[in-house]
VEXBA-519262 format. One record per residue (C-alpha): residue in three letters; chain; x, y, z. Coordinates in steps of 0.25 Angstrom, whole numbers. Layout:
["ala" "A" [X Y Z]]
...
END
This chain:
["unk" "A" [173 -43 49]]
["unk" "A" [161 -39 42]]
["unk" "A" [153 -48 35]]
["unk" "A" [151 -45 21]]
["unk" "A" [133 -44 18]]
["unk" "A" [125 -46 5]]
["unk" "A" [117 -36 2]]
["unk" "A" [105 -44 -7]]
["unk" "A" [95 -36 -12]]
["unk" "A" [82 -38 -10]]
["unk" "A" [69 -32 -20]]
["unk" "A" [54 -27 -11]]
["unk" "A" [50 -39 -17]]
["unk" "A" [58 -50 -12]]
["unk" "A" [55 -43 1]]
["unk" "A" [42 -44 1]]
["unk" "A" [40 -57 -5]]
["unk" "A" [48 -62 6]]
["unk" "A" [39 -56 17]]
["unk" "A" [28 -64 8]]
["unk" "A" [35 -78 11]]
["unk" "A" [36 -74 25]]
["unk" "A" [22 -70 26]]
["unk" "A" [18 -84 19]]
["unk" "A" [27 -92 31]]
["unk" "A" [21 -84 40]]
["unk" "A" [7 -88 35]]
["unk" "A" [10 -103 34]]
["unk" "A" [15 -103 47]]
["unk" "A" [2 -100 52]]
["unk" "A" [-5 -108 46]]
["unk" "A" [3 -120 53]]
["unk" "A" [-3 -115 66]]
["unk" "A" [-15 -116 73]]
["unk" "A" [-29 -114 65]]
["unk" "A" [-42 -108 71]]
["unk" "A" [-55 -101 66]]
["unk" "A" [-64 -92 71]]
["unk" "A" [-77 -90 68]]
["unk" "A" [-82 -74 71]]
["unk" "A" [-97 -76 67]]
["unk" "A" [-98 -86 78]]
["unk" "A" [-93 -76 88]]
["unk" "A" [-78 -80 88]]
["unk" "A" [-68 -69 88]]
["unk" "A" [-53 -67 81]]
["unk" "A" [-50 -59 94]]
["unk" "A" [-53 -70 104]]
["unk" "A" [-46 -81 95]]
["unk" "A" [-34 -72 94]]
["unk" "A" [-32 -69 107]]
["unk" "A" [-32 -83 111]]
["unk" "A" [-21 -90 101]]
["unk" "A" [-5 -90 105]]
["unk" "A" [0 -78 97]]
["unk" "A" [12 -86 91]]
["unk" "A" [6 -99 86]]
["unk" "A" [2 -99 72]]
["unk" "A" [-13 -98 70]]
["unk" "A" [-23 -97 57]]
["unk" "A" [-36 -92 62]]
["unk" "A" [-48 -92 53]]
["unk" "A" [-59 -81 53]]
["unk" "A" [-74 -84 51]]
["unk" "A" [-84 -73 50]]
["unk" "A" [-85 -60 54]]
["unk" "A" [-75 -55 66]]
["unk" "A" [-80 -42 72]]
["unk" "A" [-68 -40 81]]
["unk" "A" [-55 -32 84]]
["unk" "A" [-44 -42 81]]
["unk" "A" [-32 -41 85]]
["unk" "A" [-18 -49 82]]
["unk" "A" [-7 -45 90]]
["unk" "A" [6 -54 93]]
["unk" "A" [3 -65 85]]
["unk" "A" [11 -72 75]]
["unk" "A" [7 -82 64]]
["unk" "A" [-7 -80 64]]
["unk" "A" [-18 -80 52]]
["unk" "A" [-31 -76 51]]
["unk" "A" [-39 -80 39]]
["unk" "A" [-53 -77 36]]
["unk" "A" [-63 -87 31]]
["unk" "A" [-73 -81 20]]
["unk" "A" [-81 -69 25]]
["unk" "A" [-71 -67 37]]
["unk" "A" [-69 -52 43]]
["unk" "A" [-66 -44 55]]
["unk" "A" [-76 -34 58]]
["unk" "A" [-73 -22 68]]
["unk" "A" [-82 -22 79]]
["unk" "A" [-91 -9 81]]
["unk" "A" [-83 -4 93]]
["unk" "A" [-70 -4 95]]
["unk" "A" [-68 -2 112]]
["unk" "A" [-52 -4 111]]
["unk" "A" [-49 5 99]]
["unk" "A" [-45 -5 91]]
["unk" "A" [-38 2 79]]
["unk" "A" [-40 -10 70]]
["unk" "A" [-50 -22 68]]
["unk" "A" [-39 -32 65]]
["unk" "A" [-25 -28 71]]
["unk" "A" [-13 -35 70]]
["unk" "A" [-1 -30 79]]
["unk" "A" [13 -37 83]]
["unk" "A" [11 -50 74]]
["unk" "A" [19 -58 64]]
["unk" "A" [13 -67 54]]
["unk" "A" [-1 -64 52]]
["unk" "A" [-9 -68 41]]
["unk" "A" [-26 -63 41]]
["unk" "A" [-33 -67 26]]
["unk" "A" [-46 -66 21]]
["unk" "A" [-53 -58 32]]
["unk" "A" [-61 -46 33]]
["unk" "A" [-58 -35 43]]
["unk" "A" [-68 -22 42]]
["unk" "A" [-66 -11 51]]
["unk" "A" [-75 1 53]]
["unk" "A" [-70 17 53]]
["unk" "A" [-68 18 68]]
["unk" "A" [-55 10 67]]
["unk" "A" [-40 14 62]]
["unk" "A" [-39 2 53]]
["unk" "A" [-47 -13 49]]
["unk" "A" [-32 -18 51]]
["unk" "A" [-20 -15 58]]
["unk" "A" [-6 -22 58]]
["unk" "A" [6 -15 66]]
["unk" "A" [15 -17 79]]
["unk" "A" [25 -26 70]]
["unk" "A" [17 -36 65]]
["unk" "A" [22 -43 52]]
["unk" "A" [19 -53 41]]
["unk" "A" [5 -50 42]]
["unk" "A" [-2 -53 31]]
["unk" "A" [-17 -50 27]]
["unk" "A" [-23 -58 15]]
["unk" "A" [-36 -56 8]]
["unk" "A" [-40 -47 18]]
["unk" "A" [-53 -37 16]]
["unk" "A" [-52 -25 25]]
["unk" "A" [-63 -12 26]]
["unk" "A" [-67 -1 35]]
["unk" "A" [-55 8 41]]
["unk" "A" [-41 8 36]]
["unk" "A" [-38 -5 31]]
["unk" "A" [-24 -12 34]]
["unk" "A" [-14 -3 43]]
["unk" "A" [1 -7 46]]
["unk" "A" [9 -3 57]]
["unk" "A" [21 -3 66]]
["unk" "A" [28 -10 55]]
["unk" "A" [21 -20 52]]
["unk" "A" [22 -31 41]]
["unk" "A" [10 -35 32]]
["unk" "A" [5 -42 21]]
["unk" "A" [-8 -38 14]]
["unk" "A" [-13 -47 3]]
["unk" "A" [-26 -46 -5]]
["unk" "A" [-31 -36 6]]
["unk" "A" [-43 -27 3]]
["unk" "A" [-46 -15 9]]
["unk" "A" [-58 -6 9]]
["unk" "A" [-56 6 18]]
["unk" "A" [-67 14 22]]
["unk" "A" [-62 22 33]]
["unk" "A" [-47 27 36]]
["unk" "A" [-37 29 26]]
["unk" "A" [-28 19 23]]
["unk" "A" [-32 4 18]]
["unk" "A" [-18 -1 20]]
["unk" "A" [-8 5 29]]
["unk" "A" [6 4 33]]
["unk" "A" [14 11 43]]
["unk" "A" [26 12 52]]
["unk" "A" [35 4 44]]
["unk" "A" [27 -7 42]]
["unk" "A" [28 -14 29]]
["unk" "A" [14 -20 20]]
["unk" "A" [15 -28 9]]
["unk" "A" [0 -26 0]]
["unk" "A" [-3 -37 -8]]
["unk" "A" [-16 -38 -18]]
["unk" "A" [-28 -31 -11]]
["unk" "A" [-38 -18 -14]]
["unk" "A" [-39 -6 -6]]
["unk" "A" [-50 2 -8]]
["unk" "A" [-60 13 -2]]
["unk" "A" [-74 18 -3]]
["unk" "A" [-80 30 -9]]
["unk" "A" [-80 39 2]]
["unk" "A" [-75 52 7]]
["unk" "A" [-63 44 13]]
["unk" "A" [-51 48 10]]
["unk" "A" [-40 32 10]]
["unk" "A" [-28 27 7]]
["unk" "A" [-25 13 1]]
["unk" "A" [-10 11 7]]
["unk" "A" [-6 20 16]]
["unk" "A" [10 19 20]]
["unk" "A" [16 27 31]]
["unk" "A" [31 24 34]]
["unk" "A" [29 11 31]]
["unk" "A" [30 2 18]]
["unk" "A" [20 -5 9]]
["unk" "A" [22 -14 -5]]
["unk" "A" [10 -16 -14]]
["unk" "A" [5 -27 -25]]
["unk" "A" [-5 -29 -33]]
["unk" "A" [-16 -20 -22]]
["unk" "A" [-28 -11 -29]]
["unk" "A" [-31 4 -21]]
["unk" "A" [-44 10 -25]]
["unk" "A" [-50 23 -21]]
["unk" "A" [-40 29 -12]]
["unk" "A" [-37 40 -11]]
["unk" "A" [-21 39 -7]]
["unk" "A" [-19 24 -15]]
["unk" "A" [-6 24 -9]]
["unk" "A" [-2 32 1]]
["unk" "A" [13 32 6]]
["unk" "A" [19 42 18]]
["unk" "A" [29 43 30]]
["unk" "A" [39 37 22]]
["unk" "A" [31 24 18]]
["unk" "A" [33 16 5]]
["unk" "A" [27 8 -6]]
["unk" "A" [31 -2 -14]]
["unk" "A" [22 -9 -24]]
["unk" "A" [30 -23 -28]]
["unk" "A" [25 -35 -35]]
["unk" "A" [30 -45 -23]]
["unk" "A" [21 -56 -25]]
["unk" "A" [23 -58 -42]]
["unk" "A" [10 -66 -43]]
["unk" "A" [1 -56 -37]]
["unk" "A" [-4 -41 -44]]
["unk" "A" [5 -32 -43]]
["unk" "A" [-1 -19 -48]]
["unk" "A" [-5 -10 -36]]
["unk" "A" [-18 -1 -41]]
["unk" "A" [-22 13 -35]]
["unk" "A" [-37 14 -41]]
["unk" "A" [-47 26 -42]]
["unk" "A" [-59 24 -47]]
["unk" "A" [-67 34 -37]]
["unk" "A" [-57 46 -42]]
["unk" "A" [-54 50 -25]]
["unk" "A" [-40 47 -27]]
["unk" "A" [-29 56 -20]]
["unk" "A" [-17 50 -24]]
["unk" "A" [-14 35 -29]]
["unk" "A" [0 35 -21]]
["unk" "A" [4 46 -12]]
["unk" "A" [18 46 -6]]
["unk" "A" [23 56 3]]
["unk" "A" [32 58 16]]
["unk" "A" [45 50 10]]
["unk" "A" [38 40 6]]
["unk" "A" [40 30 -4]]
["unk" "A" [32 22 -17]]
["unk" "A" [39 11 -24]]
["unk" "A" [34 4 -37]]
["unk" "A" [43 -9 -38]]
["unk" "A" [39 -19 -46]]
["unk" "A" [21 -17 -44]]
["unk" "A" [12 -7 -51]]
["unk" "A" [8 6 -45]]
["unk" "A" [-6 9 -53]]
["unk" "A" [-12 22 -49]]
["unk" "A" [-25 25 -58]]
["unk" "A" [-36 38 -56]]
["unk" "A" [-28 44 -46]]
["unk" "A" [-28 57 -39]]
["unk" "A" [-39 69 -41]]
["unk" "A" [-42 77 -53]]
["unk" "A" [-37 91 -47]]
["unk" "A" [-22 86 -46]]
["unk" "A" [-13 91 -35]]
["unk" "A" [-5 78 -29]]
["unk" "A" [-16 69 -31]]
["unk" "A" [-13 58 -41]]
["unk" "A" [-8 43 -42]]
["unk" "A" [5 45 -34]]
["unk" "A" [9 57 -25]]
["unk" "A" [24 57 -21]]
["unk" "A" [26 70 -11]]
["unk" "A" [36 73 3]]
["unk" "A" [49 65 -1]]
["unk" "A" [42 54 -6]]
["unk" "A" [45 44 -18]]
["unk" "A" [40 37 -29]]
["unk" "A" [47 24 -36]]
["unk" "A" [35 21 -49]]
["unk" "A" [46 14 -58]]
["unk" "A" [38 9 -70]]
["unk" "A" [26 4 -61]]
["unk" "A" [17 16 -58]]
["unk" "A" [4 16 -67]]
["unk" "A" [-2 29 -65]]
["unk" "A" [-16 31 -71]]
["unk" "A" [-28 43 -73]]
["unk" "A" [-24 50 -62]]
["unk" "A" [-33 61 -59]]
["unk" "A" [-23 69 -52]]
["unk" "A" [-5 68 -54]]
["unk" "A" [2 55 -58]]
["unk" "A" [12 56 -50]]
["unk" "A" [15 67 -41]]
["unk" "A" [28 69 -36]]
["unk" "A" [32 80 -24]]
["unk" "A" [40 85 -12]]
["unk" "A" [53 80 -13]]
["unk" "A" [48 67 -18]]
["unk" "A" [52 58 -32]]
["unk" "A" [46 48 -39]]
["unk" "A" [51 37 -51]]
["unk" "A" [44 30 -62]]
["unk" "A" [50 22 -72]]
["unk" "A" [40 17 -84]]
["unk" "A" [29 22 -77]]
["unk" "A" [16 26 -82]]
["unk" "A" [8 38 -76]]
["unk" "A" [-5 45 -87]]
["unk" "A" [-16 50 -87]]
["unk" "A" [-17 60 -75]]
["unk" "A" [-25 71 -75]]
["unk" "A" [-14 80 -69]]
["unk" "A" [3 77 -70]]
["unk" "A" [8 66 -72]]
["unk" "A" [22 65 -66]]
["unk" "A" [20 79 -57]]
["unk" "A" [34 81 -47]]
["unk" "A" [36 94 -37]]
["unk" "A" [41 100 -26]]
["unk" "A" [54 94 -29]]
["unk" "A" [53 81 -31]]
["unk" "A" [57 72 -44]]
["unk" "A" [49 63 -54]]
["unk" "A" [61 53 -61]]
["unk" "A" [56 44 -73]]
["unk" "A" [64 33 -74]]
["unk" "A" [68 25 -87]]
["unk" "A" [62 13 -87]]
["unk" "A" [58 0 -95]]
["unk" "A" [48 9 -101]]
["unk" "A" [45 22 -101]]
["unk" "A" [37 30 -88]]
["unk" "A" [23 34 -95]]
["unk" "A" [17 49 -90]]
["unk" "A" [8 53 -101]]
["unk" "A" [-8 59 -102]]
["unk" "A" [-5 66 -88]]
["unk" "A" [-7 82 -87]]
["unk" "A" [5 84 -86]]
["unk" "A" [13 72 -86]]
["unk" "A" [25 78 -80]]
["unk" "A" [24 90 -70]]
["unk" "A" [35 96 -62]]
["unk" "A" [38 109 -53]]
["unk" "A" [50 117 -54]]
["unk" "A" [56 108 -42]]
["unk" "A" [55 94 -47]]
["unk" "A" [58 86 -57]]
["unk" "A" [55 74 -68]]
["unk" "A" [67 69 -72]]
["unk" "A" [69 56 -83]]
["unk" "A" [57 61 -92]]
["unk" "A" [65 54 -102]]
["unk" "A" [58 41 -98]]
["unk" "A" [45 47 -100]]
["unk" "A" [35 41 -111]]
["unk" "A" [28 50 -120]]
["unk" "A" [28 64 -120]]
["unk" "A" [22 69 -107]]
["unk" "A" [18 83 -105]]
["unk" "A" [25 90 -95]]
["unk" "A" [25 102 -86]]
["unk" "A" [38 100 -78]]
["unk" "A" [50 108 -80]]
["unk" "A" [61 100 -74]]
["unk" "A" [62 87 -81]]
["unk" "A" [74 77 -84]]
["unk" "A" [75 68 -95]]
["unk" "A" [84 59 -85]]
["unk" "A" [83 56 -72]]
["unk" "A" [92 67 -67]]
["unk" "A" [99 81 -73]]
["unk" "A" [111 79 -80]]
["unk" "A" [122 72 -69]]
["unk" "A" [138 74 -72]]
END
């Protein structure tokens, strides 16, 4: 006889705050093991200490000074590294084993590194990898510069909190992929002025949630592909939660692309996009839904001064909002083609597309359907727009 299931539903939110808990045992745990520092400046090496501790006992190690080494963790489980003031790891001038990142964490569960440095220069992939499995590792109040940033692999799980990234060389400051699953937390990620061309996040088929983190002066603010997906959710009530794409320096491409079946989700955080996208138009702007993507904005898209479209919306793809707010573009507004579909939702309040040129743009292919829930009068050069959310049904 077959057993009758409950089915309990169960919000993004519960489910990452549970991953929290479990990151905050895991931390604990460690702390109950054995405790040891090391002490760079005076010529000992992360490298040596690691390769002599038993892999499954919990240990804390504390870092002093600066670590000029290629450090790798592979197969250990409850272990913490924490840096005292000033701590970093610094890659060395040669690399003679192809090291494809100065700190590289593969094939281990409950990891925890705070408060270091790790700087990584343009001859390497990336300042940090994560891959081959590894899960609840967590980096907290980490500064990392040079190539890349954070990359995430071979469906990996990981926490970043507070971390900072100034990329110089690369593309991408934080990146998932192969199904592995990053939670962002608080942090800046930022670039020079250079000739460079970066991406913030970058998530190919793998999946990424956001709070409360600052991205300024990329050129792709948020870049989703290969059937990857965002989701910005306040799962941590007390911490920001409003994820800003700034652009001060005006080289922006695009705030939020989204493109081969891929997915952006605003639940319950923000999504502010300000100075967006390039004066001449075409796709730039603040978000960039294209290839069979889609776009979920509800009432919490903020779109701001965008140099180029507000939101721009093609190739079999569609978007929602619902009490958001999208003005000020130097070009459309809500812009849809090549059949694809733009659906304003009713909402608490009403979605605002006003001071755009136009506000609302559309081929002869797609559509903008609920302009009922519109604010305002917006101007519009779109000949196929539905006061509902769909034609007449029988």
């Amino acid at each position: 006889m077959l057993e009758k299931i409950t089915k309990v539903s169960v919000t993004p939110r519960q489910c990452v705050w549970a991953i929290f808990i479990l990151f905050l045992a895991s931390a604990a745990y460690a702390q109950n093991g054995l405790t040891i520092t090391v002490n760079c400046d005076n010529g000992q090496t992360l490298s040596r200490t690691l390769s002599q501790l038993n892999k499954q006992m919990p240990t804390t190690v504390i870092v002093q000074g600066t670590c000029t080494e290629f450090v790798t963790i592979d197969g250990f489980e409850g272990l913490a590294l924490k840096g005292q003031s000033g701590a970093a790891i610094q890659q060395p001038a040669t690399n003679p084993h192809s090291n494809p990142y100065v700190l590289s964490i593969t094939g281990s569960r409950g990891i925890t590194i705070s408060n270091l440095a790790v700087h990584s220069l343009p001859s390497i992939f990336s300042g940090i990898g994560i891959g081959k499995g590894s899960s609840q590792v967590q980096l907290q109040g980490v500064q990392v510069d040079g190539s890349w940033g954070v990359a995430v692999y071979e469906e990996s799980q990981v926490w970043l909190v507070g971390v900072n990234v100034n990329i110089t060389s690369g593309f991408a400051a934080i990146s998932a992929f192969d199904k592995s699953d990053v939670h962002i937390l608080g942090g800046l990620l930022h670039r020079p002025s250079d000739s460079g061309f970066y991406a913030g996040v970058l998530v190919g088929s793998g999946h990424v949630t956001m709070q409360g983190i600052t991205i300024r002066n990329m050129q792709y603010g948020i870049d989703i592909d290969q059937s990857g997906s965002v989701d910005l959710v306040d799962f941590v009530s007390t911490a920001p939660s409003d994820v800003t794409i700034d652009n001060p320096s005006g080289k922006n491409s695009n705030g939020a692309i989204v493109t081969d079946g891929s997915s952006l989700n605003l639940e319950s955080a923000r999504l502010i996009i300000k100075n967006a996208g390039q004066t001449w138009g075409g796709n730039t702007g603040a978000v960039f839904v294209t290839n069979g993507s889609t776009l979920d904005a509800g009432q919490n898209l903020v779109v701001s001064g965008s140099r180029g479209q507000g939101v721009i919306v093609t190739n079999n793809s569609h978007a929602t909002v619902a009490g958001s707010s999208i003005a000020g573009s130097l070009h459309g507004g809500l812009v849809v083609a090549n059949v694809s579909t733009i659906d304003v939702q009713p909402s608490s309040s009403l979605t605002m597309v006003g001071g755009n040129a136009p506000d609302l743009f559309c081929d002869s292919n797609s559509f903008i359907t609920g302009t009922a829930n519109l604010a305002g009068v917006p101007t519009v050069n779109c000949g196929n727009l539905l006061s509902g959310n769909t034609v007449p049904l029988p």
